[in-house]
C-alpha positions as CSV (number, residue, x, y, z in Angstrom):
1,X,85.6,95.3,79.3
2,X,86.6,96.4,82.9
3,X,89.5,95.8,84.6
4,X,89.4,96.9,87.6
5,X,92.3,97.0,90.2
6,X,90.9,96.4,94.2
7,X,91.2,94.5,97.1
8,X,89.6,91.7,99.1
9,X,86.8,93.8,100.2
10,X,85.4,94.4,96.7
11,X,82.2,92.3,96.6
12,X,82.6,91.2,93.1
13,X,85.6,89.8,94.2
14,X,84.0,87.9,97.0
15,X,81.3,86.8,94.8
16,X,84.2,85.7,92.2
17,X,86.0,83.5,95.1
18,X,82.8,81.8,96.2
19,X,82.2,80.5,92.9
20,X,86.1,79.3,92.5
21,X,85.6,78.0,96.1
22,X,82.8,76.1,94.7
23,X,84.5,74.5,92.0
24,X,87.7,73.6,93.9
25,X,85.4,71.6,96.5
26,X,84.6,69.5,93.9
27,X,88.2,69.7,91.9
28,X,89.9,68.4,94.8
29,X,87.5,66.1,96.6
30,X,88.9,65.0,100.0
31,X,92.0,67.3,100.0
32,X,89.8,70.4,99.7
33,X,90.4,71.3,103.4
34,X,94.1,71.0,102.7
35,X,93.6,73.5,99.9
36,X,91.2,75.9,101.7
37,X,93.2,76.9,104.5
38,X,95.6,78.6,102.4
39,X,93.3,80.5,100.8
40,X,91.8,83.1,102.4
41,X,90.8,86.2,101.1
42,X,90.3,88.4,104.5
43,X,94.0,90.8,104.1
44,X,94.6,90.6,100.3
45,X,95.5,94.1,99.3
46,X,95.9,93.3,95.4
47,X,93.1,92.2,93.7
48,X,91.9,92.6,90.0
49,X,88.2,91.8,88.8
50,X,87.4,92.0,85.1
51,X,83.6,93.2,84.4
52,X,82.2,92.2,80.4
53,X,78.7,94.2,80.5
54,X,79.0,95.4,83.7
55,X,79.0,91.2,85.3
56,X,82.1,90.6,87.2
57,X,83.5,87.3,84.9
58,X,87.2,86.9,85.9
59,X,89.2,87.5,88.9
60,X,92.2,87.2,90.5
61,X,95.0,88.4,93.3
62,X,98.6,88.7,94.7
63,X,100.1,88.5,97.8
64,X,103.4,89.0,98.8
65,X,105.6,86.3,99.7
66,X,108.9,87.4,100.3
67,X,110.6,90.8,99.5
68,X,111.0,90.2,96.0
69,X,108.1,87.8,95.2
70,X,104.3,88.0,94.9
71,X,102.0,84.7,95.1
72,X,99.4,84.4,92.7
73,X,96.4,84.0,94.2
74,X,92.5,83.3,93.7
75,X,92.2,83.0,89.7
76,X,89.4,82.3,88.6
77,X,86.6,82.8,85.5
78,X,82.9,82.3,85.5
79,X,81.9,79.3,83.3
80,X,80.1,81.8,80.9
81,X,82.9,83.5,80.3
82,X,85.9,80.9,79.4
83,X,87.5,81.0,76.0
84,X,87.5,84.6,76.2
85,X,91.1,85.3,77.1
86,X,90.0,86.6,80.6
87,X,92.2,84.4,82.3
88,X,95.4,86.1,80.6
89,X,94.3,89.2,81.0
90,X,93.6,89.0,84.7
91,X,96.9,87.2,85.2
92,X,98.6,90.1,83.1
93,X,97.2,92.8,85.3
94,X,98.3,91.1,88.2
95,X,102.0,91.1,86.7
96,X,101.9,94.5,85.4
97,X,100.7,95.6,88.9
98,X,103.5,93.7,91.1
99,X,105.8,94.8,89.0
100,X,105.3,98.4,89.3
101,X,105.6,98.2,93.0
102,X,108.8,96.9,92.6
103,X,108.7,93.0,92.8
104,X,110.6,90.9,90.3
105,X,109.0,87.3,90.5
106,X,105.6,85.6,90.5
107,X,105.4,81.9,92.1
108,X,102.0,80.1,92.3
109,X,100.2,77.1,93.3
110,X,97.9,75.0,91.2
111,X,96.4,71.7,91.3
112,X,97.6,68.5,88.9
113,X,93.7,68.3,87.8
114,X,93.6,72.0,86.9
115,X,94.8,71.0,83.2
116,X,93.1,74.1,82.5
117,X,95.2,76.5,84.6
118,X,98.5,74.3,84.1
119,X,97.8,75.4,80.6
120,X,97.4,79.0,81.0
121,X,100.5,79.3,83.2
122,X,103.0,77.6,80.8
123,X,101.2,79.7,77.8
124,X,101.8,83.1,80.1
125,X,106.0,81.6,80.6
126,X,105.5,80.1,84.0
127,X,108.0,77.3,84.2
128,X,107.6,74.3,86.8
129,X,109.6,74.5,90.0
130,X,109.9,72.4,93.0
131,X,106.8,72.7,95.6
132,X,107.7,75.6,97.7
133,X,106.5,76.2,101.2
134,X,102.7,74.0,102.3
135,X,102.9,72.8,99.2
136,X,106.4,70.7,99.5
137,X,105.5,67.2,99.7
138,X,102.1,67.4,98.4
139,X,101.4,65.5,95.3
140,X,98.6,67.3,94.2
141,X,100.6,70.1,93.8
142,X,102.2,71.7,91.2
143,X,104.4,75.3,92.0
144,X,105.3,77.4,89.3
145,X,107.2,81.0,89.0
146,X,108.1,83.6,86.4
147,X,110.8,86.2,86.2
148,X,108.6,89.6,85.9
């Protein structure tokens, strides 16, 4: 295993988001359009890809948000690959990273009919806050953060 610290520019990355982007069309049905504009990849600067075998299986990203927070962004792990703990680890490297450039406090989106993600957050010690920012007001949503 490969874990592997980048940005948006890394095409395993890219190839990673396509997939997710693929799944989330069908995830969230009409509201996808809602969803997808707040989530592009062109300026992210911190991005993590695992590799198992040399195959990108598991990806994922921060952004900043204010000058204490980071956004988690873009998680996401091939089909094949689930069950694997990939998930935690890319969310892990992603918390490791954003601390040691000084930020205190992950937030994050996900959707109510990701039970799979809900899941991983609350295991990782994300706890469920109001909808911040786009996401206030949108019952589809659900915002979570974490003390770093």
């Amino acid at each position: 295993m490969i874990i592997k610290r980048t940005d948006s520019s890394d095409i395993d990355f890219q190839n990673l988001v396509k997939l997710l982007d693929a799944d989330l069309a069908i995830r969230d049905g009409e509201d996808h359009a809602f969803y997808h504009q707040f989530n592009g990849i062109d300026l992210l600067k911190n991005c993590v890809v695992i590799h198992l075998n040399g195959t990108p299986a598991a990806c994922g990203a921060f952004k900043p948000y204010s000058d204490n927070t980071v956004e988690i962004k873009r998680m996401y792990t091939d089909p094949l690959n689930r069950g694997k703990g990939l998930a935690s680890k890319t969310l892990n490297e992603l918390e490791v990273w954003a601390k040691e450039l000084g930020y205190q406090k992950c937030i994050l989106e996900t959707g109510i009919k990701q039970s799979e993600a809900i899941a991983l957050y609350e295991k990782r010690g994300y706890k469920m806050i109001s909808n911040y920012g786009q996401y206030a007001g949108v019952e589809n949503s659900v915002c979570y953060d974490k003390v770093l």
